[in-house]
Every structure is written in structure tokens, then in C-alpha cells.
C-alpha positions in Angstrom: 20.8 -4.5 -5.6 19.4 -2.7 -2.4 15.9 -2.3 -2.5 14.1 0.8 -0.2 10.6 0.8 0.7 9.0 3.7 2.1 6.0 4.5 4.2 3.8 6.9 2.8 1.2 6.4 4.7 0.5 3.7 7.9 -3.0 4.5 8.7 -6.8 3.8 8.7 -8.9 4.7 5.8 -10.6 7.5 8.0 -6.4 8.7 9.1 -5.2 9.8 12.3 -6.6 11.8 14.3 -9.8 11.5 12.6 -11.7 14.2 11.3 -13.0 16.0 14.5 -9.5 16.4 15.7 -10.3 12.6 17.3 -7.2 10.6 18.2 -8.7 8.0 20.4 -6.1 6.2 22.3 -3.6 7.4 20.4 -0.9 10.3 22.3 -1.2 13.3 19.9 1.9 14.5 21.3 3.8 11.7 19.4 4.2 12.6 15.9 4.3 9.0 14.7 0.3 8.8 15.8 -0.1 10.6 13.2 -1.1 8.1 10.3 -2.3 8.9 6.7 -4.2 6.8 4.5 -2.3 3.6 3.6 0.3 3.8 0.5 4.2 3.0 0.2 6.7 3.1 -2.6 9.2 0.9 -3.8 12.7 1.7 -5.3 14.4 -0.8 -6.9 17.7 0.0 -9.4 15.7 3.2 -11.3 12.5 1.7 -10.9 10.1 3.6 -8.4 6.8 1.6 -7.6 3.8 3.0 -5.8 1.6 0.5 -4.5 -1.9 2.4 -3.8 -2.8 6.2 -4.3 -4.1 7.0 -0.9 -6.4 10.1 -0.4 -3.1 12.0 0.5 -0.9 11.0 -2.1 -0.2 14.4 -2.8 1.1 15.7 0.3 2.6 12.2 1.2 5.3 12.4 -2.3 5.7 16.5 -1.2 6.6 15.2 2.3 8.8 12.1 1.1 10.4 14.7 -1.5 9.2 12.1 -4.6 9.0 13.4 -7.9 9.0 10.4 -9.9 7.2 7.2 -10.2 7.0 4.6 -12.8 3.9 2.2 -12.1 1.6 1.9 -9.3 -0.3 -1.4 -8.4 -3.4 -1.8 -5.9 -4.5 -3.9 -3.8 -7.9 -3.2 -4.3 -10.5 -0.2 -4.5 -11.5 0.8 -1.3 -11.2 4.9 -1.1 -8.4 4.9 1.2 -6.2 3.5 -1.5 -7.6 4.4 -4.6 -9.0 8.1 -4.2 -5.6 9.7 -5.4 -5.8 8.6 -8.4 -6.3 11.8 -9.9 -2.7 12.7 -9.2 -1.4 10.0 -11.8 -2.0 13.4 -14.1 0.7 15.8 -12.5 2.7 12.0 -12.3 2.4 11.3 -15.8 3.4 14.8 -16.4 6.6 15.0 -14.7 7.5 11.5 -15.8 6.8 12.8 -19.6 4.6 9.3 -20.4 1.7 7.3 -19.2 2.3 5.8 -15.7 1.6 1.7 -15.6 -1.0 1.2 -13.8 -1.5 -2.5 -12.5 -4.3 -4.1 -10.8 -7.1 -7.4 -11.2 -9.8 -7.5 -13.7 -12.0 -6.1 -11.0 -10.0 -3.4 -9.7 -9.3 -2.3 -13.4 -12.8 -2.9 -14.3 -13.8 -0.1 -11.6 -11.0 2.1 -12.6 -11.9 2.6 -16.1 -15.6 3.3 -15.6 -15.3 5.8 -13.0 -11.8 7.4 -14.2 -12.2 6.5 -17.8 -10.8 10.3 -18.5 -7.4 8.7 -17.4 -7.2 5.9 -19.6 -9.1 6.9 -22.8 -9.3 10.3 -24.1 -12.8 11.7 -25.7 -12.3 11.8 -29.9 -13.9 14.8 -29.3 -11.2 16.7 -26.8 -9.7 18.4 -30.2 -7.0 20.5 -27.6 -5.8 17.7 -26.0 -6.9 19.2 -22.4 -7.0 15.7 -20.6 -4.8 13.3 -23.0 -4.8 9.7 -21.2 -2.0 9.8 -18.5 -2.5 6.0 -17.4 -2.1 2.8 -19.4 -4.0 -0.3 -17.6 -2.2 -3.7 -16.9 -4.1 -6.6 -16.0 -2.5 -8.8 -13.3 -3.5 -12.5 -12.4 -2.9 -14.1 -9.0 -0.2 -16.1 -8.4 1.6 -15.3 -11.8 4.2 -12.9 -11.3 4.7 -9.6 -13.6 7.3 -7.3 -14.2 7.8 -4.3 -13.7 10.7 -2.3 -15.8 12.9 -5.3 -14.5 11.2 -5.7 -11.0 9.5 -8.7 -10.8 5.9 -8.4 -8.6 4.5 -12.0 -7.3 0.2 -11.1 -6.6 -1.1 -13.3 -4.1 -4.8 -13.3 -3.0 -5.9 -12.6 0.8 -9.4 -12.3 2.3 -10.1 -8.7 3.5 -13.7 -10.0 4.5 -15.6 -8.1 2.8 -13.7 -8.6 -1.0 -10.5 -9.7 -2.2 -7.2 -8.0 -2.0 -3.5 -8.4 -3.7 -0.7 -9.2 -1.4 2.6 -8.3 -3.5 6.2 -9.8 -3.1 8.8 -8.4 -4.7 12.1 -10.5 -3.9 12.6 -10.7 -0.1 10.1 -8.2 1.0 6.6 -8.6 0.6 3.3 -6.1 1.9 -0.3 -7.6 3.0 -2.3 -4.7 3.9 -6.1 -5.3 4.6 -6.5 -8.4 5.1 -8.4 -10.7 7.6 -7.4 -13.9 6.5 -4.2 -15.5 4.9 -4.3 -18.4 3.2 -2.4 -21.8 2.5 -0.8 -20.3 -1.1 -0.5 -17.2 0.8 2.2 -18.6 3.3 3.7 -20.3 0.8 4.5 -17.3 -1.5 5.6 -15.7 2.2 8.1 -18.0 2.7 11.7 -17.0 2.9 11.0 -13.2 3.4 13.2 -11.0 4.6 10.9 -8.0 5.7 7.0 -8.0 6.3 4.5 -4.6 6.1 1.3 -6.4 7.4 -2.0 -5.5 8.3 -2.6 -4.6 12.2 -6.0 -3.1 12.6 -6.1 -2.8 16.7 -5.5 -5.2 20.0 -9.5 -6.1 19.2 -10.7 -8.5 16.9 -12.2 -6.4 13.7 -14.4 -7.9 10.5 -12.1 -6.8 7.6 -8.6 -6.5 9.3 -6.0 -8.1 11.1 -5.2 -7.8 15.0 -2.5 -7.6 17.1 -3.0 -11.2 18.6 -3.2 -12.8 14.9 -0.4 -10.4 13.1 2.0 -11.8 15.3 1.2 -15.6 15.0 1.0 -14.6 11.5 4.8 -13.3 11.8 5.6 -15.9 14.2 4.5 -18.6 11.3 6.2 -16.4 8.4 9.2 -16.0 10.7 10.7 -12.3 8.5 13.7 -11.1 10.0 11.8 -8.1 10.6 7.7 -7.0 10.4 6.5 -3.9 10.7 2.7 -3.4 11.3 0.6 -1.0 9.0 -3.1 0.3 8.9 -2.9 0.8 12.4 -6.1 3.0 13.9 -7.3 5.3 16.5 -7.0 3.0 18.9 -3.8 1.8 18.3 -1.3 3.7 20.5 2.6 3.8 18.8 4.2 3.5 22.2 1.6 1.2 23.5 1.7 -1.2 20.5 5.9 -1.0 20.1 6.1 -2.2 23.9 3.4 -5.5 23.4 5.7 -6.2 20.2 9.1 -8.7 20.3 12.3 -7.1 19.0 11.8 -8.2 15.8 8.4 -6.5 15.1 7.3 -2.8 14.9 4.9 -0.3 14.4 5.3 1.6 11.2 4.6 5.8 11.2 4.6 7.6 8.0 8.0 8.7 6.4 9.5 5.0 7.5 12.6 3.9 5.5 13.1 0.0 5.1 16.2 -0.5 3.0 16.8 -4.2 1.8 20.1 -5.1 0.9 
């Protein structure tokens, strides 16, 4: 069956340009400079999968035309992928059930307490205002789940400062903020066909991957394609596309990967 990823959103946690109307070394003239926060969606058979709900979730599924969506999984709970969560209301509504939500014992753990209204209702809400829209799923690293007939392989990676899921679903697979990938992570890499990776800026950076270590990462993984993701201010499309090989790209928001 084909497969089609989509980029919602490519960028930082702080977007491009930054608040400020900053754009750094990035040409604002070029539309695909324009980065927001990091989420994509997966469509396999009838199954749509969002992996994160970025700040701009909302405008990224009025953009992308989405109106449905199954599950979503994170990767972890920094804002720029968890703080559109609030949207899984109007999703759960046009889906007509409680959207899946997947994620580790830690990133489920912070869910619940500080969007409990999503999960649990209050005994007390006698109207109904704010029935639960999202049903929790505990995943594992390294045991794969699935997913209305998709089956999602977690890996952990090293983002520095915490832990973060790296998914693989079939031949494609997405590591976004991540420093560090490990043995088991290579291993669960191998045989891919297409890579979204993690590619801060040229500069070495704390939490993230650079340009210099994405590709030996790519050149180790050997995809037949990679594109890079979470790319900031400083991180030029034009620039970046020409210091790539053929078989590696920048992403921009709106990107179609179809998998076949």
C-alpha cells in the first residue's frame, strides 16, 4: 500500500521568522524559510496519523486541507510539539470518537495532569460541556504498536536534555530532536527507505543534530532519500539544499513524501 507523509511543520520550537519578524540567515523572500513548529501526518490505507500537535496545528491541518485524524503519537513534551493539544477537541469532534493518543509513561504522565479535562471528565460536568475527547495509550520502546492496522516501531534517542521517540513505520522512519543516536537506534533504522531527521543548524547545538552529523548519520543509515527537519533561523533553504548530496533535502512545510 502507498504510504504519504506530510510536513506540517519543519521548524524550530520558536518558528520562522521568529517573533520580531527575525529571520536570521534565512531569505524571507523564499517561502519555504518559512517554518512552523515541528509536526507531520501519516496516511496509510484509511489510517491518518499525526505525530506531535505543534503550537500551529490548527492552521497547519487548515493549510494541508486535513479534516481527519485517527491517533497522534509524540515524541516527547517539549511545547513546540505538544502545545496543540487542545485541538484534539474540534479532532475528536469531526472524527465523532475519542482520538488515540500514544506516548511513554512520562509523556502520558504530563499529559494527564496538565490536560486531564481531555482524558477524564469531572462527575460533576452534569451537561456534558467538555466530555473526554482523548483516550491515552501507553507505548514501550522497542515494542512495536499498532495503530488501526499500522504498525509503529518506538525507538529511544538522546535529545540532551530528555528522552525522545523515534517512530518507524514500515520503510520510512522520523527522528526529530535528537542529539544522539544510538546502537539499537541504527539497528531499527536499517533498511529504510525515506528518513525525516533532525538538522538544527551548520553549528554544533546541545539538544539537536547538525548538518555535519545528520549526514554521517544518513551516510551510515544509507535511506534512499533524507530530508532534514527542525531546521532554524540560521539555517538558509537554498544555502543548506546546495551543501546537501542529491539524495538529501531540506524539508519546508506543506512537503509531500509518498512511499510506495
Amino acid at each position: 500500500s502507498v504510504m504519504k507523509v506530510t510536513i506540517l511543520g519543519c521548524g524550530p520550537s520558536q518558528g520562522v521568522p521568529v517573533i520580531g519578524n527575525h529571520w536570521g540567515d534565512c531569505n524571507p523572500e523564499n517561502s519555504k524559510n518559512r517554518r512552523t513548529r515541528p509536526s507531520i501526518l501519516i496516511e496509510c490505507s484509511e489510517t491518518s496519523i499525526l505525530v506531535d500537535t505543534s503550537p500551529d496545528i490548527r492552521s497547519q491541518l487548515l493549510d494541508n486541507k486535513i479534516n481527519h485524524i485517527d491517533a497522534v503519537i509524540y515524541t516527547h513534551i517539549h511545547y513546540d510539539h505538544i502545545g496543540g493539544i487542545g485541538e484534539l477537541r474540534t479532532l475528536s469532534f469531526l472524527a465523532k470518537r475519542r482520538i488515540d493518543v500514544y506516548g511513554t509513561a512520562a509523556t502520558l504522565g504530563t499529559l494527564e495532569s496538565n490536560w486531564g479535562y481531555l482524558f477524564t471528565s469531572e462527575a460533576s460536568d452534569d451537561a456534558k460541556l467538555y466530555k473526554p475527547v482523548a483516550e491515552a495509550h501507553l507505548f514501550n520502546y522497542d515494542t512495536p504498536f499498532d495503530i488501526q492496522g499500522v504498525e509503529i516501531l518506538p525507538f529511544e534517542m538522546d535529545h540532551g536534555i530528555c528522552d525522545t521517540a523515534g517512530f518507524r513505520v514500515g520503510e520510512f522512519a522520523y527522528c526529530t530532536d535528537v542529539a544522539r543516536l544510538n546502537e539499537n537506534a541504527f539497528k531499527k533504522l536499517q533498511g529504510i527507505d525515506t528518513w525525516i531527521v533532525d538538522c538544527l543548524r551548520q553549528e554544533p547545538h546541545p539538544t539537536h543534530s547538525h548538518l555535519e552529523r545528520t549526514l554521517d548519520w544518513i551516510g551510515r543509515v544509507k535511506p534512499r532519500r533524507a530530508v532534514l527537519t527542525h531546521m532554524n533561523f540560521q539555517t538558509d533553504y537554498e544555502k543548506i539544499k546546495k551543501l546537501c548530496p542529491t539524495e538529501v533535502q531540506p524539508a519546508f512545510d506543506g512537503m509531500i513524501l509518498e512511499l510506495h
